[in-house]
ROPA-723969 format. One line per field, with one value per residue (C-alpha): x, y negated, z; residue number from 1. Coordinates in pm, 1 decimal, m for minus. Layout:
<sites>
X X	...
Y Y	...
Z Z	...
resi NUM	...
</sites>
This chain:
<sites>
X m9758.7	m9474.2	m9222.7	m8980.9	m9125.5	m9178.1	m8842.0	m8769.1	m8992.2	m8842.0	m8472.1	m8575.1	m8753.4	m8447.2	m8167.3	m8365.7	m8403.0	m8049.0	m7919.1	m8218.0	m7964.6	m7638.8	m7721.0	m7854.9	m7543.5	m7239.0	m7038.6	m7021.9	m7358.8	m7448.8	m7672.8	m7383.0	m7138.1	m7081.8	m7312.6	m7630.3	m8012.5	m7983.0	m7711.3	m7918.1	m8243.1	m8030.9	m7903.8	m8226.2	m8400.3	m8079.5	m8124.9	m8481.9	m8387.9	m8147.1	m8398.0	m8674.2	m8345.5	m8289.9	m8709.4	m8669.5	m8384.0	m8603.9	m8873.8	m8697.1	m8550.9	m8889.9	m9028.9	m8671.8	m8754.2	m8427.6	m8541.2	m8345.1	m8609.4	m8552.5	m8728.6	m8971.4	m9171.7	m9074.7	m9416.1	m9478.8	m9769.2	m10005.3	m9763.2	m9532.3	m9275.3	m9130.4	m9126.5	m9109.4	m9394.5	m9249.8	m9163.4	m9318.6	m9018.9	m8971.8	m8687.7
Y 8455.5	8228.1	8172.3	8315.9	8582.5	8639.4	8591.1	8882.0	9185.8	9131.4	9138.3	9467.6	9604.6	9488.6	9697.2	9970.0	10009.1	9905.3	10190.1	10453.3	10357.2	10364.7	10731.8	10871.4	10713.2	10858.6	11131.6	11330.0	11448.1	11782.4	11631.3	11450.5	11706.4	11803.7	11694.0	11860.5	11775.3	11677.6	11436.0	11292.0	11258.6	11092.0	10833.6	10761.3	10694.7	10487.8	10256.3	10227.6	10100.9	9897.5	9750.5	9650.2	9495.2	9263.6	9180.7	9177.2	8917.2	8739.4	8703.8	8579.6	8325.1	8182.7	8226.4	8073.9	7719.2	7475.8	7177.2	7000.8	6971.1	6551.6	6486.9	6256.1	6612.3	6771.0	6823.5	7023.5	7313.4	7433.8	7671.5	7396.3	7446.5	7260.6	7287.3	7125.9	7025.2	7005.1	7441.2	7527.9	7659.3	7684.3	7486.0
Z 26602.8	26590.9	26320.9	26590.9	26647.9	26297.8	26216.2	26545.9	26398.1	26023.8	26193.5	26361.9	26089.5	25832.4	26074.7	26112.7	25696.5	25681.5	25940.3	25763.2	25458.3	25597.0	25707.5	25386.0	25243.6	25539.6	25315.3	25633.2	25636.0	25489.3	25215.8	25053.5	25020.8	24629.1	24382.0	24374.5	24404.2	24776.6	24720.6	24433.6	24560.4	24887.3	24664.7	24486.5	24838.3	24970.6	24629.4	24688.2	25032.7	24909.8	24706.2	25016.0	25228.8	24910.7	24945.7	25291.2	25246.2	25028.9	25269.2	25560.8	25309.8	25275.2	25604.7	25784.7	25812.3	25633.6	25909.8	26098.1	26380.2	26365.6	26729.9	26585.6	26506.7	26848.3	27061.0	27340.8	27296.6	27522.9	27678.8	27771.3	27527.2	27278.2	26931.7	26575.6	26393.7	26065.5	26040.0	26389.0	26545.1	26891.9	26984.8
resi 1	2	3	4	5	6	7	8	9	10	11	12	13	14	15	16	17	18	19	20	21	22	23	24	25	26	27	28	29	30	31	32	33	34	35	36	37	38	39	40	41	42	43	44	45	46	47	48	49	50	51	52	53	54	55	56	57	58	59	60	61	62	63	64	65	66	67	68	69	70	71	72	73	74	75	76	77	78	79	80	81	82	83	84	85	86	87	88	89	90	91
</sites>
């Protein structure tokens, strides 16, 4: 697997978390009107989420190369394309 691709499945994965939250969170919805158990135990799963889209955040922080791709490192692989050897990016 590529750093692309990678980078591809933890964007999907990260919107659908961050849309998961969105609707335990829309006022609208039958679970969050008035203040009862529902609404709570809504909230206590939307901060939970909120807490994997922070580690989420943090992962695609580390895994999201900072290179500049100088093309001194760019090299072609097997499949013809180019990339960078310093964070193994396609370019």
């Amino acid at each position: 697997m590529t750093v692309k691709n990678a980078l591809k499945i933890l964007d999907g994965y990260y919107e659908q978390k961050a849309n998961l939250k969105n609707g335990l969170e829309d006022p609208t919805k039958v679970w969050n009107i008035g203040y009862d158990l529902m609404t709570q135990v809504a909230k206590m799963i939307a901060d939970s989420i909120d807490t994997d889209l922070n580690i989420l955040n943090d992962i695609k922080k580390q895994i999201q190369p900072k290179c500049k791709h100088p093309k001194k490192f760019h090299d072609k692989g097997p499949d013809g394309n180019l990339y960078c050897m310093g964070c193994n990016l396609d370019l």
